[in-house]
Structures are given as structure tokens and as C-alpha cells.
MMTF fields as JSON, N, C-alpha, C and O atoms, coordinates in Angstrom:
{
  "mmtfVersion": "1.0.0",
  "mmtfProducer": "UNKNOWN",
  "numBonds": 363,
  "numAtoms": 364,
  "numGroups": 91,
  "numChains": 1,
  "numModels": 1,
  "chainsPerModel": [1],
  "groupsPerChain": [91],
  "chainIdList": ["A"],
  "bondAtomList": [4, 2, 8, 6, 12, 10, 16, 14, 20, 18, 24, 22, 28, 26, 32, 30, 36, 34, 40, 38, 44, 42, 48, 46, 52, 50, 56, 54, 60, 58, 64, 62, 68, 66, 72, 70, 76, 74, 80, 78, 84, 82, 88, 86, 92, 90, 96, 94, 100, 98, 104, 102, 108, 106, 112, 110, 116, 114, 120, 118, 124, 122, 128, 126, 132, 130, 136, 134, 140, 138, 144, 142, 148, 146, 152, 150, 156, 154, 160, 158, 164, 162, 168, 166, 172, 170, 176, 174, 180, 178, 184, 182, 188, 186, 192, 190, 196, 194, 200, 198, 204, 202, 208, 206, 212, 210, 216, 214, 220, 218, 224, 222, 228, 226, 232, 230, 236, 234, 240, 238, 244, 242, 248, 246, 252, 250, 256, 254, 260, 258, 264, 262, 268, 266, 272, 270, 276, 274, 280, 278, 284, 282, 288, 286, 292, 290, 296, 294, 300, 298, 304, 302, 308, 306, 312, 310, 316, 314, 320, 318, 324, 322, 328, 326, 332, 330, 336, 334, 340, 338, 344, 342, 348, 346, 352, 350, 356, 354, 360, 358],
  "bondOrderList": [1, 1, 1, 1, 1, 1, 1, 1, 1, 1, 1, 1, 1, 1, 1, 1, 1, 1, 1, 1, 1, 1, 1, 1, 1, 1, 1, 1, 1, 1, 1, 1, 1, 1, 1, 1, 1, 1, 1, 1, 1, 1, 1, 1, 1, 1, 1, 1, 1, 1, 1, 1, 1, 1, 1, 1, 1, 1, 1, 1, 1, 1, 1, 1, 1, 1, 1, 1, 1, 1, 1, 1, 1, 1, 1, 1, 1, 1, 1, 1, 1, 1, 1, 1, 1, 1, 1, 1, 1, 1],
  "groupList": [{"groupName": "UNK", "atomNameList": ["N", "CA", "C", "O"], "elementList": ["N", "C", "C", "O"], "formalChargeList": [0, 0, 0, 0], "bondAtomList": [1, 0, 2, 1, 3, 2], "bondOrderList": [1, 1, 2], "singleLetterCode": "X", "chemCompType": "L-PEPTIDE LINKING"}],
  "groupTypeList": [0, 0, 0, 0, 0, 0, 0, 0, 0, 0, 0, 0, 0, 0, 0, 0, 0, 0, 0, 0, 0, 0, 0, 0, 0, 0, 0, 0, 0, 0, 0, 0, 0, 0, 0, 0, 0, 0, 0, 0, 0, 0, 0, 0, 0, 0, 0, 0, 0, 0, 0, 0, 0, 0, 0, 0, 0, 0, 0, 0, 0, 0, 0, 0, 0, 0, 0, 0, 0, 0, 0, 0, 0, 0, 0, 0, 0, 0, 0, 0, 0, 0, 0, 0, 0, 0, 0, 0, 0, 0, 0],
  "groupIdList": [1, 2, 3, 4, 5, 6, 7, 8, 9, 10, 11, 12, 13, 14, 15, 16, 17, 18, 19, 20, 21, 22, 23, 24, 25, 26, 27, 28, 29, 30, 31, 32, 33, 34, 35, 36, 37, 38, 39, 40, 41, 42, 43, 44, 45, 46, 47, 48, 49, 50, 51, 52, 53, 54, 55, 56, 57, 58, 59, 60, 61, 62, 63, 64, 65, 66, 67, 68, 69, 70, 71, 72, 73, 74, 75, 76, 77, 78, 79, 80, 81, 82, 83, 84, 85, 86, 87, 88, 89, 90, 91],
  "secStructList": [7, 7, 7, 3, 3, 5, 1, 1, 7, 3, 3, 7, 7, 7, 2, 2, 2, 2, 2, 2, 2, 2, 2, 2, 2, 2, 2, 2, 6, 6, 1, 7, 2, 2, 2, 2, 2, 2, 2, 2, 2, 2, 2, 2, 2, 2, 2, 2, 7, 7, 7, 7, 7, 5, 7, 1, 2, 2, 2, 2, 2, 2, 2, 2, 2, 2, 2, 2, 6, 7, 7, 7, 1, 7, 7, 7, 2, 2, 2, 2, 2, 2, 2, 2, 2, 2, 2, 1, 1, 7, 7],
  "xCoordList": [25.543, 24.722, 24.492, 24.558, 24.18, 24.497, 23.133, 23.644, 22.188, 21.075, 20.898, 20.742, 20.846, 20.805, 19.312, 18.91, 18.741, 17.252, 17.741, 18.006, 18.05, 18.265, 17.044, 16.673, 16.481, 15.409, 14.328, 13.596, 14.2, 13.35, 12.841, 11.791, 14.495, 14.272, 15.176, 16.03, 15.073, 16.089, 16.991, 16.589, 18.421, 19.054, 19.768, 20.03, 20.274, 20.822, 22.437, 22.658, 23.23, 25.058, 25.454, 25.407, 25.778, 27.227, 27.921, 28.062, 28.711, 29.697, 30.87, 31.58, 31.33, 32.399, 32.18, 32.936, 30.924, 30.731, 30.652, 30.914, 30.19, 30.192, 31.206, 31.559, 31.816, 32.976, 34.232, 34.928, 33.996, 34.312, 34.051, 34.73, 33.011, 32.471, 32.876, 33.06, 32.938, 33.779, 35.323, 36.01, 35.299, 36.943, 37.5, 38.54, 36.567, 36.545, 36.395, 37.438, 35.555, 34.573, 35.943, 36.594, 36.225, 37.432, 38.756, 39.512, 39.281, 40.147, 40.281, 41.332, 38.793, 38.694, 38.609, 38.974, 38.103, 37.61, 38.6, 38.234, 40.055, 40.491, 40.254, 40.186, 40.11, 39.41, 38.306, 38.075, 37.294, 35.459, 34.875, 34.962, 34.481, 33.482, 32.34, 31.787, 31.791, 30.678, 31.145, 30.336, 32.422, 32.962, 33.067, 32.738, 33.651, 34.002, 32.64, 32.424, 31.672, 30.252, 30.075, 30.24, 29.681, 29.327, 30.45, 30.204, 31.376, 32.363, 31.772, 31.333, 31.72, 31.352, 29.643, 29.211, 29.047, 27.506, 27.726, 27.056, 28.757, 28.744, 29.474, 29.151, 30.224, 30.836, 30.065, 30.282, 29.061, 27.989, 27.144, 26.404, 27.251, 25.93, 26.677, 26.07, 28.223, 29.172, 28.675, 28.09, 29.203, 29.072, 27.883, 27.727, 27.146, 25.268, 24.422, 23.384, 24.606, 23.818, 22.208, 21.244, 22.115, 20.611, 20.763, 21.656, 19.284, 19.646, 19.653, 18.94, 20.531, 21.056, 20.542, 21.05, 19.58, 18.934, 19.475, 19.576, 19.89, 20.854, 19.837, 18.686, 20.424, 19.674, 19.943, 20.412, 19.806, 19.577, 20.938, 21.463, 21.536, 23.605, 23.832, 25.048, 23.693, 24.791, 24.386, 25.197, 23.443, 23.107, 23.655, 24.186, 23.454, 24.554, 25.776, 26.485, 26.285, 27.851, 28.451, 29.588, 27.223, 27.427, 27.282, 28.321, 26.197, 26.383, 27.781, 28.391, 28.218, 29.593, 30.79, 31.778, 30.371, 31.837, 31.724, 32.736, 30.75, 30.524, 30.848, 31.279, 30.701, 30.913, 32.554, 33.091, 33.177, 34.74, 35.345, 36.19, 34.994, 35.48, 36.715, 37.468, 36.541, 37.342, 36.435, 36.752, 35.232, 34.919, 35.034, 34.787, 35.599, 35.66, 34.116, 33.559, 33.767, 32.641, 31.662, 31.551, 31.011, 30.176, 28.305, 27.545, 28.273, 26.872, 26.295, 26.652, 25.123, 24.857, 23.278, 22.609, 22.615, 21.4, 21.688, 20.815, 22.662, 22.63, 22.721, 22.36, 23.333, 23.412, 21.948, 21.145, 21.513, 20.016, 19.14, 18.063, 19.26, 18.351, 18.919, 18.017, 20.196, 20.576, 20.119, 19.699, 20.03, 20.106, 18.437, 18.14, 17.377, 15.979, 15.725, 14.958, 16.61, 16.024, 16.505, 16.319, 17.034, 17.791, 16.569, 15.976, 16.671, 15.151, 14.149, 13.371, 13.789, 11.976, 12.02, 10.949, 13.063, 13.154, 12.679, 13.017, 12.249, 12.088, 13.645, 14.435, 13.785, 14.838, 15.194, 16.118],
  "yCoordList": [49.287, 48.241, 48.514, 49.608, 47.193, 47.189, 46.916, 46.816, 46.817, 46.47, 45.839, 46.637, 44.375, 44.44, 43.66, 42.697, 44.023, 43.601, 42.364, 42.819, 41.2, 40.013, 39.44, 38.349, 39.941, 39.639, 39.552, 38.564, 40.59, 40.977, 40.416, 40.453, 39.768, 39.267, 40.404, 40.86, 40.862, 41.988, 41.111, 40.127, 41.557, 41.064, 42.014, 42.997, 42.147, 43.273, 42.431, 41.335, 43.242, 42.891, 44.051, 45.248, 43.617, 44.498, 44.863, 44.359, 46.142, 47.05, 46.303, 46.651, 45.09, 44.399, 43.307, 43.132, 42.481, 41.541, 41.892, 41.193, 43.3, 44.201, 44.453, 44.001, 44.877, 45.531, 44.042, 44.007, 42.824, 42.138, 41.186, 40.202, 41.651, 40.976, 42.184, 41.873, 43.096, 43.706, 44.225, 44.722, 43.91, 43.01, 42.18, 42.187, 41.353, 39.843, 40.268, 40.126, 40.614, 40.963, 41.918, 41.576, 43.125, 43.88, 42.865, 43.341, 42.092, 41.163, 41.094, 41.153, 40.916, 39.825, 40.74, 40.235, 42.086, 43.008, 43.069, 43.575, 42.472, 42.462, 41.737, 42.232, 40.273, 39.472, 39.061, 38.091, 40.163, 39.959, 41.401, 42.25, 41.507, 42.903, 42.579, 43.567, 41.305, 41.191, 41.482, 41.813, 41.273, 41.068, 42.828, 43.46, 43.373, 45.091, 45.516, 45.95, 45.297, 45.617, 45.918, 46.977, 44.667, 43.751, 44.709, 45.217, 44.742, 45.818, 47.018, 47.289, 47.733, 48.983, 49.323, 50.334, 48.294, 48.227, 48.13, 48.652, 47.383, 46.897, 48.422, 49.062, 48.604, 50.359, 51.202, 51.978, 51.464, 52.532, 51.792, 52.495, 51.104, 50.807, 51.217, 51.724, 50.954, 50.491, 52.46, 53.011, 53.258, 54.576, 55.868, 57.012, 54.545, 55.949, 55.465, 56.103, 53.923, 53.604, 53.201, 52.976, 53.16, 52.871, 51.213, 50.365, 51.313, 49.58, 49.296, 49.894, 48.322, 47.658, 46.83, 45.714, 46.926, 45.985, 45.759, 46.463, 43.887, 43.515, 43.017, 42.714, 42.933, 41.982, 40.918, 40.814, 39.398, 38.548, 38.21, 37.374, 38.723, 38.574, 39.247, 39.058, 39.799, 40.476, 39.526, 39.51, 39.003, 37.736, 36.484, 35.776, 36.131, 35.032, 35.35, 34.488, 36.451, 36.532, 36.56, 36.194, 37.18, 37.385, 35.81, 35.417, 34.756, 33.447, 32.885, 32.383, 33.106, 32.359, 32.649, 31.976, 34.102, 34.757, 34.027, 33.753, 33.896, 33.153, 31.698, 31.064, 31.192, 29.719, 29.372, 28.342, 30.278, 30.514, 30.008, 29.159, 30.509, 30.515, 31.655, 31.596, 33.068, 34.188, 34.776, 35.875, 33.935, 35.502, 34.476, 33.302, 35.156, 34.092, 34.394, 33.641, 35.895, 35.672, 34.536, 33.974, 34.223, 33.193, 34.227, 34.714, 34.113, 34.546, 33.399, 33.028, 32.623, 31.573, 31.973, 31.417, 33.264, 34.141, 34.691, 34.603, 35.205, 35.862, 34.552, 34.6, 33.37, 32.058, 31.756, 32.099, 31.236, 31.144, 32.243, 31.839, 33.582, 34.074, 34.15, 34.128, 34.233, 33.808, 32.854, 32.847, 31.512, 30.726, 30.329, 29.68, 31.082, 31.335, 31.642, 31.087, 33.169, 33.792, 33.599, 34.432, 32.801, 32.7, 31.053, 30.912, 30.575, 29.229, 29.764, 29.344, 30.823, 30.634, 32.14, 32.24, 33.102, 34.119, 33.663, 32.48, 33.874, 33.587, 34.0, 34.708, 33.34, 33.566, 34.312, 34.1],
  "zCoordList": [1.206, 0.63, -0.862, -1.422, -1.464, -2.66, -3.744, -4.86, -3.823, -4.454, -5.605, -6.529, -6.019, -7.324, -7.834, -7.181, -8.725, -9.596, -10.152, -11.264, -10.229, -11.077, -11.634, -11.203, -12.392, -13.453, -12.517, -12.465, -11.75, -11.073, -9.526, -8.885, -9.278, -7.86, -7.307, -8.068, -6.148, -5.444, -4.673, -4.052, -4.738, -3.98, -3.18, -3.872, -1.772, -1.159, -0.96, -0.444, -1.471, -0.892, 0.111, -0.174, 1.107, 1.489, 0.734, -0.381, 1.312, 0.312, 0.124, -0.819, 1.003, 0.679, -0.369, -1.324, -0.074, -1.535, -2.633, -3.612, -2.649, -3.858, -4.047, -5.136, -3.64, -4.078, -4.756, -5.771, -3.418, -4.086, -5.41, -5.702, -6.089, -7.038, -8.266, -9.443, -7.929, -8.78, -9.23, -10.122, -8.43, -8.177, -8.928, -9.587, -8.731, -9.382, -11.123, -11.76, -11.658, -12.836, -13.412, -14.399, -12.626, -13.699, -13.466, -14.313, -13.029, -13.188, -14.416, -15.054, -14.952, -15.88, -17.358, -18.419, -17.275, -18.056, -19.26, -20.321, -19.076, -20.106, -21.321, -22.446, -20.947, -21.674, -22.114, -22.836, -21.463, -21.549, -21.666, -20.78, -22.451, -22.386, -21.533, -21.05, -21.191, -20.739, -18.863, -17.996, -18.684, -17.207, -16.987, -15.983, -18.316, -17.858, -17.301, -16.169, -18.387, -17.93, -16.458, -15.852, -16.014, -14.83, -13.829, -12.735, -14.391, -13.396, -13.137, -12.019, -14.027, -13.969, -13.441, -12.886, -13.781, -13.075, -11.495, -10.604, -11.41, -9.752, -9.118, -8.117, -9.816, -9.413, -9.357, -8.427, -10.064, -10.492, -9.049, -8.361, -8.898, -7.383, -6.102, -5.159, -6.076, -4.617, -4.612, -3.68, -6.132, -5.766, -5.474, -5.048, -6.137, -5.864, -5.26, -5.083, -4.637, -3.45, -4.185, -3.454, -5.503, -6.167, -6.635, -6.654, -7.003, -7.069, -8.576, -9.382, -8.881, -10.131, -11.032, -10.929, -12.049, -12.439, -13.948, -14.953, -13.46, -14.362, -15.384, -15.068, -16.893, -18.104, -17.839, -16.706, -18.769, -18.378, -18.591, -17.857, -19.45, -19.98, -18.828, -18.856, -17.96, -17.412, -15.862, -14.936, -15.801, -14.624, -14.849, -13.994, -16.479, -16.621, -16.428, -15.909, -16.723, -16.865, -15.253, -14.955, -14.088, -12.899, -12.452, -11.92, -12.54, -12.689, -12.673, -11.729, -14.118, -14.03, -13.348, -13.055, -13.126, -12.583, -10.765, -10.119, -10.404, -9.104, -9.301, -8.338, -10.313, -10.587, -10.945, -10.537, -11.673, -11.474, -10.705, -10.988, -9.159, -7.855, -7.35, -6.378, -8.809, -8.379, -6.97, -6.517, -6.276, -5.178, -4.433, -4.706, -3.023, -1.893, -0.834, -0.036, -1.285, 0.021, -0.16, -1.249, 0.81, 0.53, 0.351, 1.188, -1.429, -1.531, -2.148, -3.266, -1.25, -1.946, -2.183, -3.053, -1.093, -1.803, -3.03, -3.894, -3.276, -4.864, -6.031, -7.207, -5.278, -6.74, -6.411, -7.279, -5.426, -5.894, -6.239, -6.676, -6.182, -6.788, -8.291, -9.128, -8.8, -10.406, -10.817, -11.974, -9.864, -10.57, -11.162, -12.165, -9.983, -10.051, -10.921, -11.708, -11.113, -12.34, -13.405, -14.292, -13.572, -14.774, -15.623, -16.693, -14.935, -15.041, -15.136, -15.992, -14.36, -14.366, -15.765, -16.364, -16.179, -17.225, -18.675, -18.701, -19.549, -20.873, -21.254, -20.629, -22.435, -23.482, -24.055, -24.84]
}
């Protein structure tokens, strides 16, 4: 299990959505520093089991990378808690 803080909502993944969301994210790492990030955050959780608390860039960037349609699991708790926190967050 995977833990992540999204602007202070907790969200829990399986080791496979995780893993597939980072998957997804280093795909992309060539063309985005913001995606390598998001990679390596999601790696740093799949490997020490602590929970992940993303900034508000690295929730948008997790946002879009779900909005893409590179992840096939179906997390539609983690888009609403992005999409929560990403509305009710200051700027």
C-alpha cells in the first residue's frame, strides 16, 4: 500500500496502482521534469511504505497524468480527492 497526502486529504493505493501510476509518470519523465518527479515520489512510497505528501504541482501534474488516459486502473477516489484538493487549496 501506497499512501499519498494530496493537500492534505490521504489517499491509500495498492502496490499495483502505484506502481502503475508510476509507470505511467516515468513514461513520460523524458519530456517533463514535473512527471520524473511524480515518478520518483511514487517510487520512494512503492519502496519505504511511508506516506507521500504531494505539493500542489505535483497533484496537478498527478491530475493530468490521470486525465491523459496513460493509467488504466480505475482510481476515481484519488481524481476526486485531486480534484477536491486542488478547488478547495489556495493558490
Amino acid at each position: 500500500m501506497v499512501k499519498l497526502d494530496v493537500i492534505g486529504k490521504l489517499v491509500t493505493l495498492s502496490e499495483r496502482e502505484a506502481e502503475e501510476l508510476r509507470a505511467a509518470a516515468s513514461a513520460e519523465a523524458g519530456r517533463s521534469s514535473a512527471r520524473r518527479d511524480l515518478s520518483l515520489l511514487l517510487d520512494r512510497g512503492l519502496r519505504t511504505r511511508t506516506t507521500i505528501a504531494l505539493s500542489r504541482a505535483e497533484a496537478r501534474e498527478l491530475a493530468e497524468l490521470l486525465r491523459s488516459g496513460g493509467v488504466r486502473a480505475d482510481l476515481a477516489l484519488l481524481q476526486e480527492a485531486l480534484r477536491e484538493a486542488l478547488e478547495d487549496a489556495p493558490p
